[in-house]
C-alpha positions as CSV (number, residue, x, y, z in Angstrom):
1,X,-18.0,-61.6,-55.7
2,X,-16.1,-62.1,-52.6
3,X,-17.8,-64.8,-50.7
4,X,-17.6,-63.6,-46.9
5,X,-19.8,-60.3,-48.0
6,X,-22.7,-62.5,-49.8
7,X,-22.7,-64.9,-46.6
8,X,-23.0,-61.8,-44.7
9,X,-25.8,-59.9,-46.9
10,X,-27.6,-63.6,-46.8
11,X,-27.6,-63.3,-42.6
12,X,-28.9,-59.9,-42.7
13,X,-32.0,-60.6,-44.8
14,X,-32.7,-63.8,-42.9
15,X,-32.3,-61.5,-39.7
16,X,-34.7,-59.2,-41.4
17,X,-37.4,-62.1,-42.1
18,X,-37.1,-63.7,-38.9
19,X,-37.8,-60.1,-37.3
20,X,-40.5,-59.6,-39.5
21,X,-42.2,-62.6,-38.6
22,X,-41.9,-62.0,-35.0
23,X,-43.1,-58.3,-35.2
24,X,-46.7,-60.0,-37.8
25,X,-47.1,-62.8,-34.6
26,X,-46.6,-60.0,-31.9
27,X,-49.2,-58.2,-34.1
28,X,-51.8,-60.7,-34.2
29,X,-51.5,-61.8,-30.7
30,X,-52.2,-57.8,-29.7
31,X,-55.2,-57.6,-31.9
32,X,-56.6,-60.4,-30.2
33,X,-55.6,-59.7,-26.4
34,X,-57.3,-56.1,-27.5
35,X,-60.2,-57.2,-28.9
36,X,-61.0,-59.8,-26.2
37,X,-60.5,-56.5,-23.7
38,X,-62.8,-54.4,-25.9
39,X,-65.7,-57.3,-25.8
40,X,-65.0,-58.2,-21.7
41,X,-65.0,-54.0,-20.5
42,X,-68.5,-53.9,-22.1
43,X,-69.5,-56.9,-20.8
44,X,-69.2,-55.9,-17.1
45,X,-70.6,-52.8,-17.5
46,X,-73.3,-51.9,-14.8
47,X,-77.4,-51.6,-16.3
48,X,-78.8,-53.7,-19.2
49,X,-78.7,-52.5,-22.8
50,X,-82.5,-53.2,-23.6
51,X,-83.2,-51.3,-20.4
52,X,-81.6,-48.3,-22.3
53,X,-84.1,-48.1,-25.5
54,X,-87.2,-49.7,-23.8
55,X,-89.0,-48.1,-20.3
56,X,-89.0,-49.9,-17.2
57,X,-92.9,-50.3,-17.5
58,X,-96.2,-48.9,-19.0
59,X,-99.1,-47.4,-17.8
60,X,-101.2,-50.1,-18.0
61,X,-101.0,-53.8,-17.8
62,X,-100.7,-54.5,-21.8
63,X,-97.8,-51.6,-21.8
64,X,-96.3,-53.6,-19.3
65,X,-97.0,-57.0,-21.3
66,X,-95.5,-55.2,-24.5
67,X,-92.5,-54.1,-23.3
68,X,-91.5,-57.5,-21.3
69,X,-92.0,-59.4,-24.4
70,X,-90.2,-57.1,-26.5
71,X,-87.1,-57.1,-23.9
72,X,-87.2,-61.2,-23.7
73,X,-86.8,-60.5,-27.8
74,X,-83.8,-58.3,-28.0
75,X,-81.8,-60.3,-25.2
76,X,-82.4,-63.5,-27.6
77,X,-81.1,-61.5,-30.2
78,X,-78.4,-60.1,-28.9
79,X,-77.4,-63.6,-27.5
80,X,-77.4,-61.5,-23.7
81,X,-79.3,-64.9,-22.2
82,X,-76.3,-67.1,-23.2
83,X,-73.4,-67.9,-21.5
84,X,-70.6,-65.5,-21.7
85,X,-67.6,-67.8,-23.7
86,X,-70.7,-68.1,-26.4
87,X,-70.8,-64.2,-26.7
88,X,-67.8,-64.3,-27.0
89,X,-67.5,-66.2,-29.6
90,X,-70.4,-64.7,-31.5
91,X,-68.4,-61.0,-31.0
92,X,-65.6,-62.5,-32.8
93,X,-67.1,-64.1,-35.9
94,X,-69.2,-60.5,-36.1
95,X,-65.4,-58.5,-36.3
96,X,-64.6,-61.3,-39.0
97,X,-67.7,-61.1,-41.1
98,X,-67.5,-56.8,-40.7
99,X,-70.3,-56.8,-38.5
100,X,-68.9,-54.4,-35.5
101,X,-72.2,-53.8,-33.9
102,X,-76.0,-52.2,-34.6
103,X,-76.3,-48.8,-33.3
104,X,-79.1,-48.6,-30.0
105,X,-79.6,-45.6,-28.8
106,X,-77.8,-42.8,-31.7
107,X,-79.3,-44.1,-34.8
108,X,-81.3,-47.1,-33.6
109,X,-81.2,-50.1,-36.0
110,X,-78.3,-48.5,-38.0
111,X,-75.0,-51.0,-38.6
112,X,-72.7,-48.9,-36.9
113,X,-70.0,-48.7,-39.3
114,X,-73.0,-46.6,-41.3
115,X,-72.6,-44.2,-38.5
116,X,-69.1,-44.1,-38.3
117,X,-68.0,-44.1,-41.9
118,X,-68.9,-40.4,-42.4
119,X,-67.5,-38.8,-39.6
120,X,-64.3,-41.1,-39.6
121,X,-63.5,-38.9,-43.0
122,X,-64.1,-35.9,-41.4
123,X,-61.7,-36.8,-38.5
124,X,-58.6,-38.3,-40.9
125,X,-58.7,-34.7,-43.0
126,X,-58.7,-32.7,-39.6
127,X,-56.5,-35.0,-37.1
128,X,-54.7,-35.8,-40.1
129,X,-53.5,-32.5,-41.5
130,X,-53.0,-30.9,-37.5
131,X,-51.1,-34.0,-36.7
132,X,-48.6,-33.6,-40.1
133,X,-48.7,-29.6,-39.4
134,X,-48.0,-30.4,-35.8
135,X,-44.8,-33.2,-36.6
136,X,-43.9,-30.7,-39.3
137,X,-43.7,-27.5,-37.0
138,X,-42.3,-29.4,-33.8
139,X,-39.3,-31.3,-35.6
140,X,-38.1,-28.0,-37.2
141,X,-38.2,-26.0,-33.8
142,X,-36.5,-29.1,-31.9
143,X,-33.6,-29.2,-34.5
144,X,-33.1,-25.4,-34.2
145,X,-33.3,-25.5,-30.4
146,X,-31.0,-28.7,-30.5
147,X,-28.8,-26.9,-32.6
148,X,-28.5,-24.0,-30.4
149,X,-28.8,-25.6,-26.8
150,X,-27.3,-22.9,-24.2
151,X,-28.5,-20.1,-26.2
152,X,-31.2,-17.6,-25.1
153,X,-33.2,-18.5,-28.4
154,X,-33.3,-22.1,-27.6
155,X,-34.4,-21.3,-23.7
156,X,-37.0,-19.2,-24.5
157,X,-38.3,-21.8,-27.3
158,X,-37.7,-24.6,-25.0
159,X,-39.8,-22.6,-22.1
160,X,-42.7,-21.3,-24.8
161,X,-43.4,-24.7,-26.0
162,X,-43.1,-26.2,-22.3
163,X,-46.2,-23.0,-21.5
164,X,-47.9,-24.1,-24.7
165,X,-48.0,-28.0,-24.0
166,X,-49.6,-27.5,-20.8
167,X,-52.2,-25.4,-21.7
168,X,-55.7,-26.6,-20.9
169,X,-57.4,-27.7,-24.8
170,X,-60.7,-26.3,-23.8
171,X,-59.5,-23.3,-22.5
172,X,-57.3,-22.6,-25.6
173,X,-60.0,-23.6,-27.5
174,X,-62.2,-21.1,-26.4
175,X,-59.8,-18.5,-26.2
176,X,-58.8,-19.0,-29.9
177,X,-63.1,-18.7,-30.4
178,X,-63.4,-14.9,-28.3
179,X,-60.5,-13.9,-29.9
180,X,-60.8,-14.4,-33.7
181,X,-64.3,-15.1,-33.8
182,X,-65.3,-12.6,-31.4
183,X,-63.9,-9.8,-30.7
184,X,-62.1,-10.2,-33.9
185,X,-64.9,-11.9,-36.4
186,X,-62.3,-13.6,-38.7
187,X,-62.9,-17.0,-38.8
188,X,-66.0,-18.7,-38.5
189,X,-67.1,-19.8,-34.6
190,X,-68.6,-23.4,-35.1
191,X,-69.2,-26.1,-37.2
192,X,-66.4,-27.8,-39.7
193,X,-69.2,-26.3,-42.8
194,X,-71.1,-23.2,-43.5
195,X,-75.0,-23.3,-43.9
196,X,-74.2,-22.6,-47.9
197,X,-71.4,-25.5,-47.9
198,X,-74.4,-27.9,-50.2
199,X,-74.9,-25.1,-52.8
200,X,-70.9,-24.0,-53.6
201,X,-68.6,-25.4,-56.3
202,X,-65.7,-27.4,-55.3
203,X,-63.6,-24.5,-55.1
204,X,-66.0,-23.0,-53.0
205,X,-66.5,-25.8,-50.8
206,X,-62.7,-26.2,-49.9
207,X,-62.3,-22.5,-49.4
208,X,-65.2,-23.4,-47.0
209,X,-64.0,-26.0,-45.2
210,X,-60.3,-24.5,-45.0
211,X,-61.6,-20.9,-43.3
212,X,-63.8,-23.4,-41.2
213,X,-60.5,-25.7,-40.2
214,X,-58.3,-22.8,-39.6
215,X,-59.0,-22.0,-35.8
216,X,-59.6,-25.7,-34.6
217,X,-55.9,-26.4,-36.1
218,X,-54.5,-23.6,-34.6
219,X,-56.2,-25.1,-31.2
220,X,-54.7,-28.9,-32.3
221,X,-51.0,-27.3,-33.3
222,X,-50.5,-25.4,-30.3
223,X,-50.9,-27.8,-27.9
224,X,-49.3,-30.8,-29.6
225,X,-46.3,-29.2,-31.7
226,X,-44.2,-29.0,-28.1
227,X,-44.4,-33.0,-27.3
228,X,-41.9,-33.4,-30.8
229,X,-40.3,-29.8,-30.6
230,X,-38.7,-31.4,-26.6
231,X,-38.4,-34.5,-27.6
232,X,-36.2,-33.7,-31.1
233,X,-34.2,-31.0,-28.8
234,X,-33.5,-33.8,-26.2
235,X,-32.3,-36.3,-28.1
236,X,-30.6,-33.7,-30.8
237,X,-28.7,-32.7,-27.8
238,X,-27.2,-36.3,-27.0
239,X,-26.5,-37.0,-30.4
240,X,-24.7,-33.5,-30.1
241,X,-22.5,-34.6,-27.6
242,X,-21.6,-38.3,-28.5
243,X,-17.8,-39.2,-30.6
244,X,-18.4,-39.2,-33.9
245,X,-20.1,-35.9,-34.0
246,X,-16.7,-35.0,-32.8
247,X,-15.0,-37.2,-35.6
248,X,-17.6,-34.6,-38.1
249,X,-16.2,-31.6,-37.1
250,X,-12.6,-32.5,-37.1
251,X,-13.1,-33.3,-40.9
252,X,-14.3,-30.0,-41.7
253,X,-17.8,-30.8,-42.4
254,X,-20.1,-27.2,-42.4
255,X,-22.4,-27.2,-39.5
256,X,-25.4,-27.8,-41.6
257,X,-23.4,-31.0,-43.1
258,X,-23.2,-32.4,-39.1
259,X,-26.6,-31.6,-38.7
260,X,-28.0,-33.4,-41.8
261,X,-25.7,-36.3,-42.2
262,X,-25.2,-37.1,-38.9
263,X,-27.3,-35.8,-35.9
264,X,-30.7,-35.7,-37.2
265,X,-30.5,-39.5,-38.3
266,X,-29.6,-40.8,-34.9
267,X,-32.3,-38.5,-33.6
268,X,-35.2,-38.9,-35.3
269,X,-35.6,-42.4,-34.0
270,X,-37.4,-41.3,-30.5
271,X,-39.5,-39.3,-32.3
272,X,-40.7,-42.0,-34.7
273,X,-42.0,-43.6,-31.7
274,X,-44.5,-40.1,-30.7
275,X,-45.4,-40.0,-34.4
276,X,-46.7,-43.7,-34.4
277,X,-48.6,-43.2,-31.2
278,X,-50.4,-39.7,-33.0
279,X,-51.0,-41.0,-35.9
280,X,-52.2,-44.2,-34.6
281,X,-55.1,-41.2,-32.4
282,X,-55.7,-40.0,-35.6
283,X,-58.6,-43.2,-35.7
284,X,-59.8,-41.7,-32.4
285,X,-59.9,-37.9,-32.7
286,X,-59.7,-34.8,-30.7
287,X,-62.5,-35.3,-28.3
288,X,-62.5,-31.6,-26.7
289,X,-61.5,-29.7,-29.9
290,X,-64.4,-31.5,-32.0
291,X,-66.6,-30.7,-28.8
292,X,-65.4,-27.4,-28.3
293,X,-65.8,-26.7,-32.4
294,X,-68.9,-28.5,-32.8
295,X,-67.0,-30.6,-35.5
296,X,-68.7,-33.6,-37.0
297,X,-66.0,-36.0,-35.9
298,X,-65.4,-39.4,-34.2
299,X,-64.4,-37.2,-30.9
300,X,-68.0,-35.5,-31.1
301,X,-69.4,-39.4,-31.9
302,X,-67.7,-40.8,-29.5
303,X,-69.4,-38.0,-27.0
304,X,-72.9,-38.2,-28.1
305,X,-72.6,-42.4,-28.0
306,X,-71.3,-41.4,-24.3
307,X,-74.1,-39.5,-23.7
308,X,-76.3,-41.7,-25.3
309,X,-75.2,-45.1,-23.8
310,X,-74.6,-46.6,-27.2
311,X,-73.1,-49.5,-25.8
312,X,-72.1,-51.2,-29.6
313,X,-71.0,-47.9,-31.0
314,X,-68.7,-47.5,-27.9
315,X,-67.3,-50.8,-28.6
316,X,-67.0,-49.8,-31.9
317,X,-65.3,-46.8,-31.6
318,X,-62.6,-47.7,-28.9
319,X,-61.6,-50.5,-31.0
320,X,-61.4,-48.7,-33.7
321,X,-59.1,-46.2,-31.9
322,X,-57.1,-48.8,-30.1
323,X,-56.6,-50.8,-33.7
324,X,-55.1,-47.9,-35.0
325,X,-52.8,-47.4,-32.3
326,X,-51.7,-50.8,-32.1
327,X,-50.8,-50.9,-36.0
328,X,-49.4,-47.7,-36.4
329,X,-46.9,-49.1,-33.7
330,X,-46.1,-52.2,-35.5
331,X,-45.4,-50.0,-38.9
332,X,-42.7,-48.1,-36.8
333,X,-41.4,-51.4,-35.5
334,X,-40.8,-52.6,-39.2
335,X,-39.9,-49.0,-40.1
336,X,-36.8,-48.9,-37.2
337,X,-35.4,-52.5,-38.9
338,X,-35.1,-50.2,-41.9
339,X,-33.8,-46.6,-40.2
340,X,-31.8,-48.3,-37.4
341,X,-30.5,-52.2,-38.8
342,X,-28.9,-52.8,-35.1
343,X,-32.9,-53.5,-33.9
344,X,-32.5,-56.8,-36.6
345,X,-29.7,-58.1,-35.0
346,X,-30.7,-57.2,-31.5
């Protein structure tokens, strides 16, 4: 075993661990600077939350009584008559135990992760399938436009996808609704279920569901696919023009040979980065489509708690989003040590 090369292979993994370790402490320290954000936004937030589910006053002196006592109850509870560092506190232990939060205002007296839990599923099969069909779709158009930069096919691609990232959601939304559901009664118009969805088989019910998904995924693909299909073509194109895909050709490799052992690795690494930050959403949903659909999702949750002033579920949710976000990025920070070993030794 020659000795220089197990000296060497030794370095790299204690490079690896070391940048492991940093990227797990970089991890934590975000969790908490996010979480303490999450608890402080809430807390300076005009109105008081027991003002939201109890009236301002009663008809009658004993209404009045009532509802004063009740309020002096619920800000004990809730720990609003104690300093803010004790809160604080309190807020943290809560996350650590599982205790997020008891719904106000949507489902009053519900734990909030019982709200959330059922249409968090609903979101990850939808946001999860249009975010893979949307990677999926956009990579494959970037490496043919990369492929073919100059070209009238790769303009026109270029210039469609630009026209289709910039489309208004709603408006496609709604468009996508007149048009096949419409004038054109394909597809169902509403709701992620049919009336019937309780009385099918399985088979029945994922037919149902699927015909139901079909036009809110259309909406989802069309206006994200672009953000990878530019971003592949871009950074296709300065792999394209760098040395060694100079050094390729000169060997004789066949163009697809270039394209597969050479370009695409180098350029897949920007796009990592946009897949980490949409799969990271995928805890938040698609607020307009889910609105626009009337899909029973954590967009159309995170609405009605909106509407509602559901001050705990709003915590909830945007930490939940933000948690996701902030994770999927470290995953992709581990993942480029592995795809790209020049970030270990950076």
């Amino acid at each position: 075993m020659d000795p220089a090369g197990g000296v060497e292979a030794e370095a790299r993994v204690t490079n690896l661990r070391a940048y492991l370790l940093r990227k797990l402490g970089t991890l934590a320290v975000t969790i908490f600077l996010v979480t303490s954000l999450n608890f402080f936004i809430f807390q300076v937030l005009p109105g008081d939350p027991t003002r939201t589910i109890l009236p301002r006053g009663g008809g009658s002196p004993s209404d009045v009584f009532n509802v004063t006592t009740l309020r002096e109850q619920l800000t004990h509870e809730w720990g609003l008559d104690r300093p803010v560092h004790e809160r604080f506190g309190i807020y943290l232990w809560n996350l650590v135990q599982g205790n997020w939060g008891t719904s106000i205002t949507y489902l009053p007296g519900q734990d909030v992760w019982t709200v959330i839990l059922p249409r968090l599923w609903n979101t990850i099969l939808f946001i999860g399938i249009a975010t893979f069909v949307s990677i999926w779709v956009g990579i494959r158009l970037g490496r043919f436009a990369g492929w073919r930069r100059g070209r009238k096919s790769e303009v026109t691609l270029s210039l469609v996808s630009l026209i289709a990232y910039s489309l208004p959601t709603f408006w496609l939304a709604i468009v996508l609704i007149v048009a096949f559901a419409v004038v054109i009664p394909i597809f169902p118009t509403t709701r992620d279920v049919g009336p019937n969805y309780a009385n099918l088989n399985l088979l029945g019910q994922i037919a149902d569901r699927a015909i139901h998904m079909v036009l809110p995924l259309a909406a989802f693909v069309i206006n994200n696919y672009a953000i990878f299909t530019l971003i592949m073509r871009n950074s296709l194109t300065e792999e394209l023009t760098e040395d060694y895909m100079l050094t390729a050709r000169a060997k004789g490799l066949s163009e697809f040979q270039q394209l597969r052992r050479h370009a695409i690795p180098n350029a897949r690494l920007p796009v990592i980065t946009v897949i980490a930050l949409y799969v990271g959403w995928v805890f938040s949903g698609a607020i307009v489509i889910e609105h626009v659909f009337n899909l029973n999702g954590i967009g159309e949750l995170t609405f009605d708690a909106i509407l509602k002033l559901d001050y705990p579920l709003l915590s909830a949710l945007f930490l939940l989003g933000t948690l996701g976000v902030v994770v999927a990025n470290a995953v992709t920070d581990i993942a480029y040590s592995y795809l790209d070993p020049r970030v270990v030794e950076a």
